[in-house]
N, C-alpha and C positions, 0 to 999 in steps of 0.2 A: 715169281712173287715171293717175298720173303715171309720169313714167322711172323716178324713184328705187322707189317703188313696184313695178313690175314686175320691177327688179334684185334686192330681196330678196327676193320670192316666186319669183322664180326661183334665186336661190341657196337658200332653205328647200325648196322641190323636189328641186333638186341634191344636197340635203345628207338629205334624206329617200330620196331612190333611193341615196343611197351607201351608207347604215343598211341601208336593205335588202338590198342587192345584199351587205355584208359579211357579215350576217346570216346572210343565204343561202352561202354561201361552204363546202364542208366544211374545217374547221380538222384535220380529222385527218391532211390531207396537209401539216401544218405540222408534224407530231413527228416525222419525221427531224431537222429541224432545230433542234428544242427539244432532241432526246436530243444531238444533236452538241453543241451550245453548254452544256448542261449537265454531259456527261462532260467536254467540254473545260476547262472549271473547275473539275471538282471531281475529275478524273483517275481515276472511276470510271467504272464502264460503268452508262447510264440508260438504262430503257425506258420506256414509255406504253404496254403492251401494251391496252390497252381504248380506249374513246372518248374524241375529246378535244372539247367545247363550247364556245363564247365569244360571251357576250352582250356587248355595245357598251355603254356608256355612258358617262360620266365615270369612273364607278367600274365596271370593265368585269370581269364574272363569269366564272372559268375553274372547269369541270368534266372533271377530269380522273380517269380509271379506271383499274385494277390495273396502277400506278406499282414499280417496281420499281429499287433500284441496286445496281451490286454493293461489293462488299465490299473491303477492302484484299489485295493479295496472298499476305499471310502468312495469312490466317486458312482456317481449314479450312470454314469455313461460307462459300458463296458469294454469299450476300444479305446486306446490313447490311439495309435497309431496302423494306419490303414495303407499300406503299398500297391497298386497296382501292378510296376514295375521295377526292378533295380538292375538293373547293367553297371557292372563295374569291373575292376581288373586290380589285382593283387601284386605287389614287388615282392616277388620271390627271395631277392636277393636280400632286401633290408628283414624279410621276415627271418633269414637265416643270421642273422645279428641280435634278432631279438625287436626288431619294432616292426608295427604295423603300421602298411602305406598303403593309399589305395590312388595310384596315378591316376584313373579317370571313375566316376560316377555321377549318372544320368536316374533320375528321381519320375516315373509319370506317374500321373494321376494321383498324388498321396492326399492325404488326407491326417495333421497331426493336432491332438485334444492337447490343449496345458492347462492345468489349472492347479486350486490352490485347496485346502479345506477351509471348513471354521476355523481353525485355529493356525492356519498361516501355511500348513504344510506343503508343498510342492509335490505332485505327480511325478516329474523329470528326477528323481533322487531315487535310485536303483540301487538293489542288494542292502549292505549293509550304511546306514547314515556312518557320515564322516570319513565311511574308505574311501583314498585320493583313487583317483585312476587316469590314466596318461591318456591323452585325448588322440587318436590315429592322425598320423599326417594324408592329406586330401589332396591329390593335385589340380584336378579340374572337376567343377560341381557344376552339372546342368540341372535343370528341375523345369518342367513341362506338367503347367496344370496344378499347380500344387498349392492346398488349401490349409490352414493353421487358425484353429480357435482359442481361446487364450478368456477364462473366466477365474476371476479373484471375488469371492463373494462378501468379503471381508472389507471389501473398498469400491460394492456395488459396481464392477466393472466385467463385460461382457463383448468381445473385439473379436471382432470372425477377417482374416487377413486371405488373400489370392498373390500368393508367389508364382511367378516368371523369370525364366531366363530366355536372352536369344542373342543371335551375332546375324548383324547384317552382312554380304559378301564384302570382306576386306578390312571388318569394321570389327573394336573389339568385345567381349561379351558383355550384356548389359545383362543390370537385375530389376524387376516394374515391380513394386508390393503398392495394394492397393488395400486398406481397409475400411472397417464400420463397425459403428455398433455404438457403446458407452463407457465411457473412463471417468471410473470415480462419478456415476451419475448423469455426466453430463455426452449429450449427443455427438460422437467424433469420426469423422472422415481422415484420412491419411494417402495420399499418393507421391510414390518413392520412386523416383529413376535413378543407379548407379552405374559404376562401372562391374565388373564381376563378382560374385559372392564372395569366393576366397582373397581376390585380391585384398580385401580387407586385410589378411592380415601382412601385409608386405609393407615395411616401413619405409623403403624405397622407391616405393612409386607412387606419386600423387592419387587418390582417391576421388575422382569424379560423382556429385551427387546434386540430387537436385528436388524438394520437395515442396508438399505443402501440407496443413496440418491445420485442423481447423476443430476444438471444441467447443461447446456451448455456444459461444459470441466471440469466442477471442482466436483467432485466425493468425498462424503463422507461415510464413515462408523460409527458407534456406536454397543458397544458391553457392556450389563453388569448390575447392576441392579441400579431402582428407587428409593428411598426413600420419601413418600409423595408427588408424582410428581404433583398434583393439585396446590400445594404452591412452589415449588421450595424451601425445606427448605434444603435440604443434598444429591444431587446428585451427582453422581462418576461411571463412566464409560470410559472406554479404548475409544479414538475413531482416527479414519485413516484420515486424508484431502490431498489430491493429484488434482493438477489441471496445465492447461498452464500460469495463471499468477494469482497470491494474487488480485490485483488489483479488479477480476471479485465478490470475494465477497464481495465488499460495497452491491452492490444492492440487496444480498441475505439477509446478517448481519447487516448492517450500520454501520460494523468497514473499516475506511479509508484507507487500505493497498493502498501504489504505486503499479505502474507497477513491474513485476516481470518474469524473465524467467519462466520456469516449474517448480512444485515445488514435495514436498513429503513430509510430516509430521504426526509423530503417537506423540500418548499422552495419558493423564488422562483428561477428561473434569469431573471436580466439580462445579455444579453451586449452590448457596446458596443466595435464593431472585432472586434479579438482579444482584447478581455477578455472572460471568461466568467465572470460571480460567482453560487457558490450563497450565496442570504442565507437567514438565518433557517431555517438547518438544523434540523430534529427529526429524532428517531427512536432505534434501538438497532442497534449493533454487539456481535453475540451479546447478553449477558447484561447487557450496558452501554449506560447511552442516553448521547445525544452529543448536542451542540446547537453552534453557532456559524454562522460563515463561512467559506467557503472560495473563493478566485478563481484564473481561468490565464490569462495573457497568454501567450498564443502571438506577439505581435512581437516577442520577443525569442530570441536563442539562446546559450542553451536558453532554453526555454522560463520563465517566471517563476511560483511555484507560494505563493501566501502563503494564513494560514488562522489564526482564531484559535477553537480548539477549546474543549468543558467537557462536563464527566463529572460528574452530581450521583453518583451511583452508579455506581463504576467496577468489574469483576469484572478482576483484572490479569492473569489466566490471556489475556483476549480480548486483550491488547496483547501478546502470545509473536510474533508475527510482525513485530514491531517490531525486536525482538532476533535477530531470525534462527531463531528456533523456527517452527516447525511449529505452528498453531493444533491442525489438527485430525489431527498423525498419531498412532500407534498408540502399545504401546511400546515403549521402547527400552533398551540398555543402555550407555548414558551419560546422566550429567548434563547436561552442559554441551552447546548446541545445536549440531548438527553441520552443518546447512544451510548453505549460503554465501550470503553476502547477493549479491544480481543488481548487478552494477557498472553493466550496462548500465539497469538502473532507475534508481541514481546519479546517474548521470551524464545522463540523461534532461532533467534540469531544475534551476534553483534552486529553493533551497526557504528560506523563513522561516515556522517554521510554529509556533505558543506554545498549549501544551494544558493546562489546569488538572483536576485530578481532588479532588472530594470525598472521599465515603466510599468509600475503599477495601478491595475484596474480597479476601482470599488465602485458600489452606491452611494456611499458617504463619505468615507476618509479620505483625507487628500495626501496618501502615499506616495511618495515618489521613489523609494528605493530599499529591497531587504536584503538582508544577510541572515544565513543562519548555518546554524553548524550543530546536527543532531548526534549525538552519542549515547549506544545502550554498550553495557556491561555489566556480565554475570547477574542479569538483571534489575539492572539500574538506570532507567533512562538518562540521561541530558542533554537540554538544550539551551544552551551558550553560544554564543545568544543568541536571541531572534532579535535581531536588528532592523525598524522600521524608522527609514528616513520620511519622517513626517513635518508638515507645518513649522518649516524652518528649523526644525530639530530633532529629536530622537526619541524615539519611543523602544527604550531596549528593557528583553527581559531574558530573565534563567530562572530555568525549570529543574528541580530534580525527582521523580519519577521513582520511588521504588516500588516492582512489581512482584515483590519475593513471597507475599506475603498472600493470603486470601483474597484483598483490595489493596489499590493502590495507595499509598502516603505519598502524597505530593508538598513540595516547599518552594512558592515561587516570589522571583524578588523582582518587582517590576519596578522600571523608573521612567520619568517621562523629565526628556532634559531639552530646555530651551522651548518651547513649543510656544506659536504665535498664534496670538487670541484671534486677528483676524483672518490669520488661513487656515484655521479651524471649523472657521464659518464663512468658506468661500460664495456661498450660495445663498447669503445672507441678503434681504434687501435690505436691511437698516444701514443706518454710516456705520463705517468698520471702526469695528470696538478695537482695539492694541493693547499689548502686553505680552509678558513671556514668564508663563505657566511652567513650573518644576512641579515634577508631587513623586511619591514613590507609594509601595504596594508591598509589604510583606506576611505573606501568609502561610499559615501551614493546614491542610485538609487532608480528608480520607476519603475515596469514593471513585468508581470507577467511569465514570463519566462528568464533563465536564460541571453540568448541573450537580450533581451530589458533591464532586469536590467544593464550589462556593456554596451551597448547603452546610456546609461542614464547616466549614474557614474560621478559622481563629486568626487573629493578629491585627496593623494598624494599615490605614490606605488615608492620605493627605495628598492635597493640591495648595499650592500658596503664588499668589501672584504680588509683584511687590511696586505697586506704580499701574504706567499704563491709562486708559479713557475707554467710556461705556457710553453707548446710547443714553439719553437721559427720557428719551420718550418709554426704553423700555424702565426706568427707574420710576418714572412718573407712575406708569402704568403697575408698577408692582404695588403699587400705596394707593391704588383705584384716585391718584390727582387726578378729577377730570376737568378740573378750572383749566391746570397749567399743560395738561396734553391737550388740552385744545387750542391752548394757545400756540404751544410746539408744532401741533398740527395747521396752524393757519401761516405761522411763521417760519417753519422750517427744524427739523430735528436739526441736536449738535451734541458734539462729543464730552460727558463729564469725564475730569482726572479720578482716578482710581486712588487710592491711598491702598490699601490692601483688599487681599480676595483670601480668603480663608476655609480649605476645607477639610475637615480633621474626624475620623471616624474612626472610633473602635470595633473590631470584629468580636464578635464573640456566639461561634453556633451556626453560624451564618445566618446572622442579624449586625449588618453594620449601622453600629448607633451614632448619631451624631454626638461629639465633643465639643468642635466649635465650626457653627458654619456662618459667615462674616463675608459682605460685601460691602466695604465702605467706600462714601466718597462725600466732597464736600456738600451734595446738597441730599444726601439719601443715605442713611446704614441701615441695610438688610440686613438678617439674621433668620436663623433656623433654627427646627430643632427636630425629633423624632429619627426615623429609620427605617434601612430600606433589608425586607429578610429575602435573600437569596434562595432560601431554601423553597416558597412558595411563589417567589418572586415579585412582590406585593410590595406596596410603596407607601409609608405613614410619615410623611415630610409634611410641617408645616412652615414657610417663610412671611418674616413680618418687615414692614416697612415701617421707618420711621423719618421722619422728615427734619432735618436739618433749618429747612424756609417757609415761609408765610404759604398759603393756599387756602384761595376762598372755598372750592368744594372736595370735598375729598374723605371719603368714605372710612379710609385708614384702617381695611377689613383683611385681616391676614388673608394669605393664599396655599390652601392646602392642594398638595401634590399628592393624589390617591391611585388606587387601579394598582395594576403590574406593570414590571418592565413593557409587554407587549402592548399595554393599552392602557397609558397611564392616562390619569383625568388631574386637570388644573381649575381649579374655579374657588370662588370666592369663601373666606369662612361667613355662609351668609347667615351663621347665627349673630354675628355683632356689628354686622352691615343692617341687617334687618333692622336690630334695635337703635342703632343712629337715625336709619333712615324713618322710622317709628316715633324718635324723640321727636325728629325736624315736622313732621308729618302733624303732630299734636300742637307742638309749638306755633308751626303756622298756619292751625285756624284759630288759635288762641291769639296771636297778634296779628293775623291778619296776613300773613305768610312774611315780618319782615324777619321775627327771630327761627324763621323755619331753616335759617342759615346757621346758625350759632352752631347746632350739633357736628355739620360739618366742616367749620372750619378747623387747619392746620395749620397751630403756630410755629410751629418746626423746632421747639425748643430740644431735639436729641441731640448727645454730645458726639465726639468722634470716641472710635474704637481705641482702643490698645495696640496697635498693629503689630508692635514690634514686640509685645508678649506673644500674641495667637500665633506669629511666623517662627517665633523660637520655641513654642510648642510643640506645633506642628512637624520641626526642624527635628525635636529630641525625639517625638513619640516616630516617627515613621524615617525616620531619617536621613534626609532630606538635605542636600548639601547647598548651598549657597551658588557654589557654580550652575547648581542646576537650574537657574532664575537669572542668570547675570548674561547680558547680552555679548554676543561673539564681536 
């Protein structure tokens, strides 16, 4: 045997009794000094209350038992962190370069607290705030039994979660997270199937996952796979959203949906960064289904919110939360929606958001088609237009919204162009009255819901019809003619020609007062006067008739229009009905009932209107364009 020869068997000897001899060694009298050097890092207090093990090798195995640290000082609970077990194994080799690797660790029974303080703080932020520190490379992570509670008191949320791992024979490792508890208030279940813990961070290999997610009411699903889900670079998954109103996931998301009846909607969710895009939207909102896209870029601030919506069959009742209505409250005793629209939704994000609506649903209106195109910026709403194909023509308006302020300033310019007198009143049983109604609407208010904004309204709002034929039974009947409605009525109603329709109202306070309100026609010119105040919603209109033609009875007693929008009242001014019917009443026991006639007769001596000043009125004050009355 040679020199050289007997030097390395004698260092392989050496080096085999050191194996041994460390082997042998109890390592349990080395966790004082693991617990010191680890509180001392992490500025918590650490035990090793159990046994501590270490096999040798390259990759050298530590088995350590009921691991315990404690907790930050504010917290009321003394443990973050509670280990039953940890089996793990060391690269020796990378540790002699300078990094820490831990090729395999197995987690039982743990048990890990996070939370947050009053004032936002986090538990999990160890030693010194803001020192970076390299996070160890991990190669396989089992965890058996492993429990994680999670309280933020600051956003009322309280989430106790049960981590699992396992690998069926052949099959590769899955992770199951099952939770409960409350987020942000509301009642939340969560169940999570994936592929292996760590895989997550491998951007090479698909991410398998599969869950479901349900708080309060609103109930979601995801199904499908990850790509590099640590970064958010290429993710694309099928996912389910069903809930009783959009509205409820601001607090979940911080995207600002209004109020919304129930809804249903599946898709593709791809998120890339901070872009989140659902594509290929189905489903129904209430009574209405809905289809498009919708995305949010969260790197911007706010937040960036674009969408481009369709309604084959819209029910318009479900878009009331649009407008600041109430989907689904009770009822009430106003019109106009008293709600205040949420500034701090507003103001949440921009938004570019363009919704087409088909067949349109209402109780009244005979809709057939909208368009709209909503835009906020830097706190400024618009909506340009809202386009509703109405009654053979258009009812388009724009809105601009600004929310910068303590209450909103709104400026909206409404026009109503072409619009046919008798598909206005499809549900009319009188003969169909004709004509083509133009008016326009401009006003300026302050107020944060829809009611206080017309509360508030300054500016002009006219209608003008220029031609066209009206029932003449309802003409009759505005002049209480009961000679010649009874004759109508024995003989058959028919159509009077219109000469103009005139309705011209100054805002001022929200009290739109009449300027000139004019029905003429050859055998009848209406007229008005008084005002209707938005602000209490109250109605002080009186309309007179005067007759053009002969009438043997006929009372000729104005007709006051009183009540509120909700329950307005029409009836007779029976102070000067009273006193004709009073004169006739005296007169004919005085002659015997024949001059009991005279008080009511109507010679019809009224002239025609001015048509063509009230409509170039009407034209200058609210402004009002000519095409907007002229047939297509």
């Amino acid at each position: 045997m040679t020199r050289g020869r007997r030097w390395l068997i004698g260092i392989g000897i050496g080096l085999l009794l050191l194996v041994v001899l460390i082997n042998a060694i109890d390592w349990n009298g080395a966790r004082p000094y693991l617990e010191r050097q680890v509180a001392r890092s992490t500025g918590r207090s650490f035990e090793i209350k159990g046994g501590l093990e270490v096999h040798l090798s390259l990759w050298p195995r530590i088995i350590a038992n009921d691991i315990v640290m404690g907790n930050a000082e504010w917290s009321k609970d003394p443990t973050m962190a509670q280990i039953k077990r940890v089996d793990l194994t060391i690269s020796i080799p990378k540790l002699l370069i300078g990094r820490l690797s831990f090729p395999e660790i197995t987690l039982s029974d743990f048990h890990v607290a996070l939370e947050a303080n009053k004032d936002g703080t986090p538990n999990w932020v160890f030693g010194k705030a803001g020192k970076k520190r390299r996070f160890p490379h991990i190669g396989s992570l089992s965890v058996d039994n492993g429990t994680l509670t999670y309280r933020d008191p600051t956003s009322n949320t309280n989430l106790s979660f049960v981590l699992n791992t396992s690998a069926a024979k052949g099959e590769q490792d899955i992770v199951e997270l099952d939770g409960k508890g409350k987020f942000r208030g509301m009642d939340t279940k969560l169940h999570l199937r994936g592929g292996a813990l760590l895989a997550l961070r491998r951007a090479d290999r698909p991410y398998p996952i599969k869950a479901t997610l349900q708080m309060g009411t609103t109930k979601a699903s995801i199904n499908g796979t990850l790509l590099d889900p640590l970064h958010l670079k290429k993710e694309k998954v099928n996912f389910i959203l069903e809930g009783s109103d959009l509205a409820q996931l601001y607090p979940i998301t911080g995207v600002p949906f209004p109020p919304t009846p129930a809804y249903a909607l599946s898709g593709y969710l791809t998120v890339a960064g901070d872009v989140w895009t659902f594509e290929h939207i189905q489903g129904t909102v209430g009574k209405s289904d809905l289809s498009g896209d919708l995305s949010v870029d969260g790197s911007t601030v706010p937040q960036l919110i674009t969408a481009d919506l369709e309604s084959r069959s819209l029910v318009l009742k479900d878009l009331s939360g649009f407008i600041g209505a109430d989907p689904v409250s009770g009822p009430r005793n106003r019109v106009l929606p008293t709600k205040p629209y949420n500034l701090e939704k507003i103001r949440a994000a921009d938004v570019d958001v363009r919704f087409r609506g088909g067949e349109i649903i209402t109780e009244n209106l005979p809709i057939e088609q909208m368009d709209a195109h909503l835009m906020i910026k830097d706190g400024t709403l618009k909506l340009a237009p809202l386009d509703f194909r109405t009654a053979g023509g258009h009812l388009v308006t724009a809105i601009t919204m600004d929310v910068r302020g303590s209450h909103i300033v709104t400026h909206a310019d409404i026009t109503a162009k072409r619009l046919h007198l008798d598909r206005l009143l499809p549900a009319s049983k009188l003969p169909a009255s004709q004509g083509i109604i133009g008016g326009r609407a401009k006003l300026d208010a302050t107020g944060d819901s829809i009611s206080q904004m017309m509360g508030t309204a300054n500016g002009e709002a006219a209608l003008i019809m220029d031609g066209g034929n009206i029932s003449e039974m309802v003409l009759r009947l505005s002049n209480l003619d009961f000679a010649n409605s009874l004759l109508l009525l024995l003989g058959g109603d028919k159509n009077v020609p219109i000469r103009c329709a005139v309705a011209n109202f100054k805002a001022v306070d929200g009290t739109f007062t009449v300027q000139d309100l004019v029905l003429d026609t050859p055998k009848m010119n209406i007229t008005g006067d008084g005002n209707v105040n938005f602000a209490d919603e109250s109605l002080h209109l009186k309309l007179a008739s005067r007759s053009k033609g002969f009438s043997l009875v006929s009372l000729r007693g104005p007709i006051l229009v009183t009540g509120t929008l909700m329950k307005p009242k029409v009836k007779p001014d029976t102070s000067k009905v009273a006193t004709r019917g009073g004169i006739a009443v005296g007169l004919g026991v005085v002659t015997v009932g024949v001059a009991a006639l005279i008080p009511l007769l109507d010679f019809g001596d009224n002239k025609d209107s001015n048509c063509a000043a009230l409509m170039d009125q009407a034209k200058s004050d609210a402004g009002i364009k000519q095409s907007d009355i002229a047939p297509q």
